[in-house]
N, C-alpha and C positions, 0 to 999 in steps of 0.2 A: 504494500500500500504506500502511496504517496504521501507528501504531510496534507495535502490539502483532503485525504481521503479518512485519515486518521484527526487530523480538526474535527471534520465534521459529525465523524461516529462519535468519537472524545466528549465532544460539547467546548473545549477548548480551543481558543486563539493558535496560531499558526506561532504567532508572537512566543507566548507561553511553551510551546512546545521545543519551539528552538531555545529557549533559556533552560527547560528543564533537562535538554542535552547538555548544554553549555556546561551547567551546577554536577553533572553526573548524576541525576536523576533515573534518567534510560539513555542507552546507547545503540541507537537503531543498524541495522547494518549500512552501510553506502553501496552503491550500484560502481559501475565501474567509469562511469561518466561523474561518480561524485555526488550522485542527488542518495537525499535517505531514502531508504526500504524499511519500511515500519513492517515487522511481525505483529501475529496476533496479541501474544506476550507482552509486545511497548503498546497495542491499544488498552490491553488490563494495564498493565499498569499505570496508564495515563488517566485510566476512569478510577483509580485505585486514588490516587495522588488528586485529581479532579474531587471527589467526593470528600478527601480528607480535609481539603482546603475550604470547601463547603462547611464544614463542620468547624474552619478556623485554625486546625494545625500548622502551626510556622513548615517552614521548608524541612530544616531540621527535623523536628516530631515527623513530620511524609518520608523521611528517610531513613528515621530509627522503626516507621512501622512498617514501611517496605521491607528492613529487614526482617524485622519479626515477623511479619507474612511470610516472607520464604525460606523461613527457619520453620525444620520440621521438629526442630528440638525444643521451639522457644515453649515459655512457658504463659501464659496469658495473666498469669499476674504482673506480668512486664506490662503487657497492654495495657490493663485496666489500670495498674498505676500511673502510664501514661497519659492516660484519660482521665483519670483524677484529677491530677493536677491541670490541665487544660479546664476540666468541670470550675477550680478552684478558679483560674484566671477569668473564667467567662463569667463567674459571678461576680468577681471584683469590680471587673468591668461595668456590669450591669449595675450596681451598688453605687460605681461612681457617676453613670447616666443618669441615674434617680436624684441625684444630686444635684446635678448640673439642671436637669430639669425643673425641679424644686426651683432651685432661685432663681433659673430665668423665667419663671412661671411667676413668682414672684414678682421680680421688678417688672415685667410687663406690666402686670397689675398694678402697680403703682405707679407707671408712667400715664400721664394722662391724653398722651397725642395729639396733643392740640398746637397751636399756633404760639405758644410761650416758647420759650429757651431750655427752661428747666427740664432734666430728662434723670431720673433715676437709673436709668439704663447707663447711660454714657456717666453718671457721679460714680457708680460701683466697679464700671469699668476701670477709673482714674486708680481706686484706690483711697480708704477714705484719710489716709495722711496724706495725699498729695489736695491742692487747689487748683481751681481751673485758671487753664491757662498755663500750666505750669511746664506742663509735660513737654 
């Protein structure tokens, strides 16, 4: 398969797929003119790597569970600990969204949008030790 034929099956950019050679991700075969030959094996693993990054795994974590996929010895508490902690970072995350949403949910509400100057949005941005103008 070509790359534009393995994009397509993929769900992935052409873009994408040439970087994930690049990092050593897959190493597709090359034809003798130099273009890639994608096996079936670099589409799995492209939709393997594809779905992981869906789910948020850095590049890193797609290639420590690449490995662990093609270890027949690993042990799946390797996985699940790896997914733990990813579990752990996506709530962080999410805890700090709640946040951020909070107070700009906030000063919205206290911005009155009108025709005056004054803006609660733009005071909180400054920083409440700094003055305007200052910056």
């Amino acid at each position: 398969m070509n790359i534009g034929e393995v994009a397509q099956q993929s769900g992935l950019p052409a873009k994408t797929i040439r970087y994930y050679e690049d990092i050593g991700l897959i190493s597709p075969q090359r034809s003798e003119n130099g273009y890639r030959a994608f096996r079936e094996r670099d589409l799995h693993k492209l939709a393997f790597i594809g779905r992981a990054r869906a789910l948020g795994f850095t590049i890193e974590d797609c290639r420590t569970l690449l490995a662990l996929y093609q270890n027949d010895h690993r042990e799946s508490g390797q996985v699940k600990a790896l997914a733990e902690q990813h579990l752990v970072a996506i709530d962080d995350k999410i805890a700090q969204l709640r946040s951020m949403r909070a107070t700009l949910s906030h000063l919205v509400h206290c911005c009155a949008g009108d025709h005056r100057p004054d803006c609660p949005i733009l005071d909180d941005l400054a920083g409440s030790d700094l003055h305007r103008g200052d910056a």
